[in-house]
C-alpha positions as CSV (number, residue, x, y, z in Angstrom):
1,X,125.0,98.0,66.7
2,X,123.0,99.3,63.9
3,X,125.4,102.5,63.6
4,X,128.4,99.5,63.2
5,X,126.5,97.5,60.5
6,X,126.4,101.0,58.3
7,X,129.5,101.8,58.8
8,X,131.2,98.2,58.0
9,X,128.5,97.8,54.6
10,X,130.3,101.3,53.9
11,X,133.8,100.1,54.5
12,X,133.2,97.2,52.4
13,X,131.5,99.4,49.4
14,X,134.7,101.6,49.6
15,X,137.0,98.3,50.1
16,X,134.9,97.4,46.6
17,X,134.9,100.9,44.4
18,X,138.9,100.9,45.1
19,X,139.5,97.6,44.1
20,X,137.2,97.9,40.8
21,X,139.1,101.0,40.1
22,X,142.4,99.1,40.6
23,X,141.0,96.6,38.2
24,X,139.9,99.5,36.0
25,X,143.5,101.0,35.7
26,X,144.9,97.9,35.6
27,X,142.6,96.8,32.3
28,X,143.5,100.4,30.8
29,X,147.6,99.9,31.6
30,X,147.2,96.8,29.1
31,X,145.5,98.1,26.6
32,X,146.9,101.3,26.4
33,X,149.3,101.2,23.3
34,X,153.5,100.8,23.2
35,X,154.5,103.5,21.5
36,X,157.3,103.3,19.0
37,X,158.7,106.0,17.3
38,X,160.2,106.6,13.5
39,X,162.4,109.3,12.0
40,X,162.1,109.2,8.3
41,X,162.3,111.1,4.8
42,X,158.7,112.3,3.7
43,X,160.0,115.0,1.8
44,X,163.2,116.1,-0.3
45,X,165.1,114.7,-3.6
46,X,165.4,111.5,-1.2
47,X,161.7,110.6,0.0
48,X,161.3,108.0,-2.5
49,X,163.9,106.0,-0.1
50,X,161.0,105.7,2.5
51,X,158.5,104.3,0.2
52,X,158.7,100.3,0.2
53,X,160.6,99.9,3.6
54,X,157.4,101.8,5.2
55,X,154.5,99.0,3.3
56,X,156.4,96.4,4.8
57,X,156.5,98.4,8.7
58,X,152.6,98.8,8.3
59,X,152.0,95.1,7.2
60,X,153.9,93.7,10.7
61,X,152.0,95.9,13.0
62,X,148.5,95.2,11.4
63,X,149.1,92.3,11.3
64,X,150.6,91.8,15.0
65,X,147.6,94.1,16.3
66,X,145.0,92.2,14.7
67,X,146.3,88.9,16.5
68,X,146.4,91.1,20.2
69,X,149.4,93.0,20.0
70,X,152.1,92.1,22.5
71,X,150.5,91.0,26.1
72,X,147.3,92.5,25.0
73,X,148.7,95.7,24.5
74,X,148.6,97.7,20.7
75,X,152.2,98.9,19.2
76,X,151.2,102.3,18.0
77,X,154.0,103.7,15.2
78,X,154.4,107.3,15.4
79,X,156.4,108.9,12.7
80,X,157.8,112.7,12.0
81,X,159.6,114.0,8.8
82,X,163.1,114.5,9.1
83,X,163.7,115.6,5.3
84,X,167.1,113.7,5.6
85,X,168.4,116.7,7.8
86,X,170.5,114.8,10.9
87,X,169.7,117.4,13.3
88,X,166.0,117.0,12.2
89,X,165.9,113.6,12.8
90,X,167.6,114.5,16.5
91,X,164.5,116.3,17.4
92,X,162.4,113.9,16.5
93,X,163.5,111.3,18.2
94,X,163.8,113.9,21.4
95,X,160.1,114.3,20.5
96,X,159.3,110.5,20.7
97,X,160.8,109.9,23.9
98,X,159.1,112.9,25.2
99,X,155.4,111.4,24.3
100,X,156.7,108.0,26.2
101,X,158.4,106.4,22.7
102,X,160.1,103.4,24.6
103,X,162.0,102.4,21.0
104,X,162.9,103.8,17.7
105,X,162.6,101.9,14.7
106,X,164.7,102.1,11.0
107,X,165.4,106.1,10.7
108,X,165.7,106.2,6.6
109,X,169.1,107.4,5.3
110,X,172.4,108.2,6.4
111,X,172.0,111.2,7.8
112,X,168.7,111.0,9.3
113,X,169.9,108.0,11.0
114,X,173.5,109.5,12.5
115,X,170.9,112.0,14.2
116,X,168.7,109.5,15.4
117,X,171.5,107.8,16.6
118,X,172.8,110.4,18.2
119,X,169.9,111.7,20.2
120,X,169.1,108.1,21.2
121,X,172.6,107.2,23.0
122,X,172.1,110.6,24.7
123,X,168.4,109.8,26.1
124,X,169.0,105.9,26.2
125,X,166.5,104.9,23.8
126,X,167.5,102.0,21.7
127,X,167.2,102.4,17.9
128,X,166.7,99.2,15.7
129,X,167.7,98.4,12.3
130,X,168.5,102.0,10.6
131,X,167.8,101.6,6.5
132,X,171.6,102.4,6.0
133,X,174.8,100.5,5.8
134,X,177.5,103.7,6.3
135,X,180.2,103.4,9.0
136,X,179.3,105.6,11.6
137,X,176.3,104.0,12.3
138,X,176.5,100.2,12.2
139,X,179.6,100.5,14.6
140,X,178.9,99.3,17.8
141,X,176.9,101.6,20.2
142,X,175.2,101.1,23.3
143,X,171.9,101.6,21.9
144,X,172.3,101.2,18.2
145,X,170.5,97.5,16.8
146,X,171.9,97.6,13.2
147,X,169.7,94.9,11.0
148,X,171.1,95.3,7.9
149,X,174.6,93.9,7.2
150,X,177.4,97.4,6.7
151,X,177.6,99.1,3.0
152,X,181.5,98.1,3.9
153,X,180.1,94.4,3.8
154,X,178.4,94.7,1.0
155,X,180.9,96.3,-1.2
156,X,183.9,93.8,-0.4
157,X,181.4,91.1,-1.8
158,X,180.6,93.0,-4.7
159,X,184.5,93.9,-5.0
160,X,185.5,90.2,-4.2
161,X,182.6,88.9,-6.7
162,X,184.1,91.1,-9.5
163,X,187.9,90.4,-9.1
164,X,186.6,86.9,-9.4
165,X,185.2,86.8,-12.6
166,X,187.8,89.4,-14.0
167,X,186.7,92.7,-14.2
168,X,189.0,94.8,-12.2
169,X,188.7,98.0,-14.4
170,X,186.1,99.1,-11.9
171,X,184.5,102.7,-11.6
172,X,182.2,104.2,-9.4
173,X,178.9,106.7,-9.3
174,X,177.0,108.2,-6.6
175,X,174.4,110.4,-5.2
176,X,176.4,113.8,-4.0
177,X,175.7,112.8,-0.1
178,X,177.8,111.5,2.8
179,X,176.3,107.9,3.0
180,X,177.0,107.4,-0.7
181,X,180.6,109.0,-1.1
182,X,181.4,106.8,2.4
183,X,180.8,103.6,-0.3
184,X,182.6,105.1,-3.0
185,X,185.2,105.7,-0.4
186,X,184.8,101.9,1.2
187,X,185.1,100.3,-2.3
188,X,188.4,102.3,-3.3
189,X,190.2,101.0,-0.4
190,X,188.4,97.7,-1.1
191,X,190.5,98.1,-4.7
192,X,193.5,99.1,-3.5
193,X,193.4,95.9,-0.9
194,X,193.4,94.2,-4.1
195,X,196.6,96.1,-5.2
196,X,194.6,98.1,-8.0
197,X,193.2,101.8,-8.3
198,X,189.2,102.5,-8.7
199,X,189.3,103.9,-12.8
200,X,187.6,106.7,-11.8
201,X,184.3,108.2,-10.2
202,X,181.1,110.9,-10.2
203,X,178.8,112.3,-7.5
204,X,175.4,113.2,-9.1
205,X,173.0,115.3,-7.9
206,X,170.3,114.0,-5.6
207,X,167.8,115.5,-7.8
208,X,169.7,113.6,-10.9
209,X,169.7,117.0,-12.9
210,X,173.8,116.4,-14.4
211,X,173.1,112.3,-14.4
212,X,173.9,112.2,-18.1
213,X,176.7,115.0,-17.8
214,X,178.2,112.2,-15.3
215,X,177.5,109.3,-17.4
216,X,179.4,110.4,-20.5
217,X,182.3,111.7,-18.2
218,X,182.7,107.8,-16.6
219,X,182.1,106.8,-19.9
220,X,185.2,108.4,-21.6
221,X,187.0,105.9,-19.0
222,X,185.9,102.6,-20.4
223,X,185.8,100.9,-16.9
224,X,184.6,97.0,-17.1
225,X,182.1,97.9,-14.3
226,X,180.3,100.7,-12.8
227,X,179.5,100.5,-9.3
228,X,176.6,102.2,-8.0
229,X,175.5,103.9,-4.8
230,X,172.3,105.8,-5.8
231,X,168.8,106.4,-5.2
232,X,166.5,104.6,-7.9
233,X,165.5,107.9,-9.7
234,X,169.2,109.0,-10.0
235,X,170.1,105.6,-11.2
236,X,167.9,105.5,-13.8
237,X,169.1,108.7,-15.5
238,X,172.7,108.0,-15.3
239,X,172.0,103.9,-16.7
240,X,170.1,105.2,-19.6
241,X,172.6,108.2,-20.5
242,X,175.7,106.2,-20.0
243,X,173.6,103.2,-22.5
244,X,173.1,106.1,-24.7
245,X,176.5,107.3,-24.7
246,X,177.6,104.0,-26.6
247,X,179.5,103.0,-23.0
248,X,179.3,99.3,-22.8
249,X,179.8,98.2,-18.8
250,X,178.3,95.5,-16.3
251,X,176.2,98.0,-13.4
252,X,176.6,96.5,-9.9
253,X,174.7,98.1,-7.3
254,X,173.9,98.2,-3.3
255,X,170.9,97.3,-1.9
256,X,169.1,100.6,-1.9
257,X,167.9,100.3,-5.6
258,X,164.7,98.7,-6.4
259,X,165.0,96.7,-9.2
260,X,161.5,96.3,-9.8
261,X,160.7,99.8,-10.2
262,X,164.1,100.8,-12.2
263,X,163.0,98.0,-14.4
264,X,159.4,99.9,-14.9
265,X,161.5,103.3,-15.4
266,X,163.9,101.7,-18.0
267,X,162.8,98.6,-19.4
268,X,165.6,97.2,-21.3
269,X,168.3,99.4,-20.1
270,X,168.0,97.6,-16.7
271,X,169.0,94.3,-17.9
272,X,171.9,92.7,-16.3
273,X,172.1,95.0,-13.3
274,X,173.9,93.1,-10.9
275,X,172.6,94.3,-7.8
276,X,173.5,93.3,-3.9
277,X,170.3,92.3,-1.6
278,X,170.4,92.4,2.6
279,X,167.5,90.2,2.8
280,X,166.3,86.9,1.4
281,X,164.4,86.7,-2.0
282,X,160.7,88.1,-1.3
283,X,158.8,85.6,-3.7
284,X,160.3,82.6,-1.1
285,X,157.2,81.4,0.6
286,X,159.0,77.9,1.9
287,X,161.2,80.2,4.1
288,X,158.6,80.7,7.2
289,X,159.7,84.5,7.4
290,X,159.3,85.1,3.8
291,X,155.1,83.5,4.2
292,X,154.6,85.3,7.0
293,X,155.6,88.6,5.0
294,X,153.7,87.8,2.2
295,X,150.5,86.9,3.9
296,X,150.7,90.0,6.1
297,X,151.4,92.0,3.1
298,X,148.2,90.6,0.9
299,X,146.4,91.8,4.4
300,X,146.4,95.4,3.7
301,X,146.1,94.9,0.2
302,X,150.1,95.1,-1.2
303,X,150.4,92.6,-3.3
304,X,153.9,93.7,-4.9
305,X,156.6,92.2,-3.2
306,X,159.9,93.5,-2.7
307,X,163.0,93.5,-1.0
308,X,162.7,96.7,0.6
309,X,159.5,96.1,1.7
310,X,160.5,92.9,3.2
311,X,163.3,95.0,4.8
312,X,161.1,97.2,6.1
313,X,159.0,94.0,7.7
314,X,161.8,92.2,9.2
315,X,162.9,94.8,11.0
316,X,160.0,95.5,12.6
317,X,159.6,91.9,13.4
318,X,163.1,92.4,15.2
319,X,161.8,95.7,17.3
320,X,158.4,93.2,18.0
321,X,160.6,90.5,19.5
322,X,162.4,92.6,21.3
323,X,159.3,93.9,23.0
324,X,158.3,90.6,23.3
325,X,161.2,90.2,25.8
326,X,160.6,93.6,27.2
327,X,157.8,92.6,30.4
328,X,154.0,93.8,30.4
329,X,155.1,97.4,30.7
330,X,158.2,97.7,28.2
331,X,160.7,100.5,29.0
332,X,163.7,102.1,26.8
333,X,165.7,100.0,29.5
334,X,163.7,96.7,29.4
335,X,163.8,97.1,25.4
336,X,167.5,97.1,25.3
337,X,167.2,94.3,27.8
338,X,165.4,92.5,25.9
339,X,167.0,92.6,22.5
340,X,170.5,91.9,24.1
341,X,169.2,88.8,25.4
342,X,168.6,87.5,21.9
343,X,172.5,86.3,22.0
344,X,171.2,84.5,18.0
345,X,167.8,84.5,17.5
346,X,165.8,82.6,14.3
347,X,163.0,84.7,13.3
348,X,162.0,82.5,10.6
349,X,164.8,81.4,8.3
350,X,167.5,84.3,9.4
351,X,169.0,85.0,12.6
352,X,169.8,87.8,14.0
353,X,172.2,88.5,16.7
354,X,172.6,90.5,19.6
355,X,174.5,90.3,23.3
356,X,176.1,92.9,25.2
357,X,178.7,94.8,23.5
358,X,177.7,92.9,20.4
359,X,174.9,94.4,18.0
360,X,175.7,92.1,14.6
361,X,171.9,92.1,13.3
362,X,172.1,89.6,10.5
363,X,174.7,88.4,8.5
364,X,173.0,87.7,4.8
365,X,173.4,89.0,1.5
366,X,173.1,87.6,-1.9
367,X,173.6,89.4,-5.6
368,X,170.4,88.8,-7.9
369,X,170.7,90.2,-11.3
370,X,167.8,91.8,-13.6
371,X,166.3,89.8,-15.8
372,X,165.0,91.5,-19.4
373,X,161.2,90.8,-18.3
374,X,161.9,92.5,-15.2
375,X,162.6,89.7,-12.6
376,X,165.6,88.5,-11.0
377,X,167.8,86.1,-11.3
378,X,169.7,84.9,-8.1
């Protein structure tokens, strides 16, 4: 009888130390971090692309880790240099999913993100909200989550906008790279829809070395209006040659230019830059989205607001709500579950819209010109 009694007290201590370690595995499978992976441009002529898109990333997750993280569990971001090299950004992404990546979130540039893309429809891993507008990757794909309206969108508005008030004479300049000649290409045929011819155009350097041999060739053209698709640095240049060259224009640009910092590069030479924006105006604190940003920002100190930045957070805010809709223990599969079920979703002011074999993102854009202090007018 006594022998029994042992035995059951054991049974029951080893009924105990499983359950306890059940409990302990259990504790550690919600804590232990959802790992998200990014593909972006650290180094190269083109790393200043990453800069503000990347403050607003950081300010979402500290922000959404401070307050518990999804179910309890931490979003850890893991990111890789791809140097803007497509193949690059393949193997990193190839790299994410091997270290349990169950998303991948806004690959900078063209190229890095037709890699990304590329290497995610192959492993099933859904990408969300690449930071470009070019063709090949905003079309539909099983497991590409655009954000960001197409560069195709936003240079019919620009187009549109500048038939309107008059100015068809319209000429274009661009960084010497696929994503930026695919505009130039976009708003020739946008022209030509129009029954005119694009005046002329240049492909700079990425580095911006022959900006002002470009600017006084485009100048000897006398378009109305120069349209630009160009990284900030390379924008600058070519603005303050063309000035110089005595070539009197309106400058409308995409989205990728911060006007902010070419306004700090080129004080006066920046005013009336007409440029396009792909999210609402960061200094809005009565949309909720727009306070949420700005509070998060202030958190880890950024108090410069921007509309790259504010890209940058919004899209992460889209990969978080698709987690969100992912279960306890989010999966490549449940995350493409989960965003697809969005059908349109307000995240505070926007909507963004996905369903099965329909990955819209958002719809919004605006033009906001520079101001000569610096600030825009919308």
């Amino acid at each position: 009888m006594k022998h029994k009694k042992i035995h059951l007290l054991a049974s029951a201590l080893a009924v105990l130390a499983f359950a306890l370690l059940g409990l302990s595995s259990a504790a550690q499978a919600q804590t232990k971090p959802i790992v998200i992976g990014q593909t972006y441009v650290k180094t190269g002529p083109l790393a200043s692309l990453s800069t503000e898109p990347l403050i607003g990333i950081r300010a979402m997750f500290t922000a959404l880790n401070a307050s518990g993280g999804i179910n309890g569990r931490p979003v850890e971001l893991r990111q890789l240099d791809d140097a803007y090299d497509p193949a690059k950004g393949a193997e990193n992404v190839k790299a994410f999913v091997n270290d349990g990546a169950v998303g991948i979130l806004m690959p900078i540039g063209t190229s890095s993100s037709v890699g990304a893309l590329k290497a995610a429809n192959e492993l099933k891993v859904p990408v969300v909200g690449p930071y470009t507008g070019a063709g090949p990757v905003v079309k539909f794909s099983e497991y590409g989550f655009p954000v960001r309206i197409s560069f195709d969108e936003e240079y019919s508005r620009i187009v549109n906008h500048l038939f309107t008030i008059g100015l068809s004479r319209i000429a274009f300049a661009h960084n010497d790279n696929p994503g930026a000649r695919s505009a130039m290409e976009s708003t020739q045929k946008f022209i030509a829809e129009r029954g005119d011819k694009m005046v002329g155009s240049v492909a700079i350097k990425n580095d911006g070395s022959d900006a002002a041999e470009r600017a006084t060739e485009l100048a000897k053209l006398k378009p109305k209006a120069v349209v630009l698709s160009a990284t900030n640095d390379v924008a600058a240049k070519f603005i303050t040659a063309y000035r110089a060259a005595g070539g009197e224009t309106a400058f409308y640009s995409f989205s990728f230019l911060n006007g902010q910092k070419l306004f700090q590069d080129i004080k006066k030479d920046a005013a009336g830059v007409v440029i396009s924006q792909v999210v609402p105006y960061p200094w809005n604190s009565a949309m909720p989205v727009i306070a949420e940003y700005q509070a998060a920002m202030k958190k880890i100190g950024a108090t410069e607001f921007s509309y790259a930045s504010l890209e940058g957070y919004v899209t992460a805010k889209v990969m978080v709500e698709g987690l969100k809709r992912a279960g306890p223990n989010p999966t490549p599969d449940t995350l493409h579950k989960g965003l697809e079920s969005f059908k349109t979703l307000d995240i505070g002011g926007i909507a963004v819209s996905y369903r099965p074999g329909e990955h819209r993102g958002l719809t919004f854009s605006e033009l906001s010109m520079l101001k000569a202090d610096g600030r825009y007018l919308r």
